[in-house]
C-alpha positions, 0 to 999 in steps of 0.5 A: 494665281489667285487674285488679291482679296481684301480678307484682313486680319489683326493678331494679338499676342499677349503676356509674350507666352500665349498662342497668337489669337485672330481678333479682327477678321473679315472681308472688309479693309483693315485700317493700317495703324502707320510704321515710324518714319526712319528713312532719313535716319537709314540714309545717315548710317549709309552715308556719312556726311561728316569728316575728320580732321586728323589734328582733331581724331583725339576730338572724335575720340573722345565724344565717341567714348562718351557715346558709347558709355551712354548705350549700354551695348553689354545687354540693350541689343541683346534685350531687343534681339530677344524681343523680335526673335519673339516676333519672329516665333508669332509671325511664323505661328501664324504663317504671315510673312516675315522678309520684308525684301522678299517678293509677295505669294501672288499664289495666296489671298492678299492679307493685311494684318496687323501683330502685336507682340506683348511681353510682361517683363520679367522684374528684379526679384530674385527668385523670379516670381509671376509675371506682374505687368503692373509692377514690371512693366511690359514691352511691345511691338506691332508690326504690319502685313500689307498686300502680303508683304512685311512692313520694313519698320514697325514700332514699339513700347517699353512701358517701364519695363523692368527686365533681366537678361543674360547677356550674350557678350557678343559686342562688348563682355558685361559686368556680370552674368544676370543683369537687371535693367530698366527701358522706359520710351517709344521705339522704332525698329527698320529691318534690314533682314528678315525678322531674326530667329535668333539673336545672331540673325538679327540686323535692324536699326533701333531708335529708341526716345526715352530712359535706359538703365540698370538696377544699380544705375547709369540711367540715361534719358534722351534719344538713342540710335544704332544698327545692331547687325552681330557680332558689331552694332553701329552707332551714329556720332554727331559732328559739327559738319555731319555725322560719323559711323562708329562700328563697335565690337570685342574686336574693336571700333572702326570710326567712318567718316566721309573722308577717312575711316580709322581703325581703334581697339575695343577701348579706342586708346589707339587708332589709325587710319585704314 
């Protein structure tokens, strides 16, 4: 076994196409830039604390439909999967750990590292033309390595990120083939898995605090959080004593409470309780 060291290291990815480069190594200590606090935000999608009266459901109902129209969940999951597939493709790159369950190789040096992933947007134009950060925005994520283990949450950026995604139709059927979306705010992501290859792999919670939208509109500004674990992303819906689970997918929308859990269609015109 070889003993922990305290060999350290940051990695920068830029334009989300360039080959990881090593910016800052060397025997000392390197300072750890801190990871977002979502601890209780986990803790409030494993156990929800409100219930539902079955003589209010239509209540719930419809604050649910209002959530739900408020997401975007035809393309924002889909984009933010994207992203950290990308991170997924660096950390690989440079063989840095990517589990942030698995136990640490007490067989290599102990690295803390630092990766940040910068991706210019791709823009509205049509056709697509050079990427332009000024014009199109960008969207970043850094994540930690500390004594050779994967940092759980990490933090992200979208800087006015004009994007354009072809939506994989997975939780709910878009309105098109090629949609032309807009992110501006700070993120926070929690893995519950491994950092996601794919899309399908991907299984995080994402607490974004800022603006979403399209080209064409439905821009909503505020605070945003839910699990996306595909094909089904979750999303915590606020109630007077707590909260409630709504599970959405193209299959439908199972609502869990700490009382009951109902079962809806896709369009939740018709629930009942499992």
């Amino acid at each position: 076994m070889i003993p922990r060291s305290t060999f350290s290291c940051a990695i920068a990815s830029l334009g989300g196409t360039v080959a990881a480069l090593l910016t800052a190594c060397g025997p000392g200590p390197l300072p750890l830039p801190p990871g977002p606090d979502l601890d209780a935000l986990v803790v409030k999608y494993q156990a929800p604390t409100g219930t539902i009266d079955p003589q209010q459901l239509n209540d719930v109902i419809s604050a649910a439909q209002t959530r739900l129209g408020q997401l975007h969940l035809d393309w924002l999951p889909d984009l933010l999967a994207q992203s950290m597939t990308r991170l997924r493709a660096r950390l690989d790159d440079n063989g840095v750990p990517s589990d942030p369950s698995a136990a640490p190789n007490l067989d290599h040096p102990g690295i803390d590292a630092t990766i940040r992933l910068a991706q210019t947007c791709r823009g509205w134009d049509d056709p697509v033309g050079d990427a332009n950060a000024g014009e199109n925005g960008t969207l970043s994520l850094t994540a930690v390595v500390a004594n050779r283990t994967f940092r759980r949450a990490l933090v992200a950026a979208a800087e006015s990120c004009r994007g354009r995604i072809q939506p994989t139709n997975q939780i709910e059927i878009a309105t098109g083939l090629d949609l032309k979306v807009f992110v501006n705010g700070s993120l926070g992501i929690y893995f519950y898995a491994p950092v996601p290859r794919t899309i399908a792999e991907t299984h995080a919670l994402v607490q974004i605090s800022g603006q979403v939208g399209t080209m064409t509109g439905g821009n909503v500004s505020g605070e945003f959080d839910f699990v996306i674990d595909y094909p089904h992303v979750e999303v915590s819906l606020d109630r007077p004593d707590g909260n409630v689970i709504l599970e959405v997918g193209l299959d439908g929308v199972t609502i869990r409470a700490a009382n009951a859990t109902y079962r809806c269609d896709a369009a939740l015109q018709t629930c009942g309780p499992t």
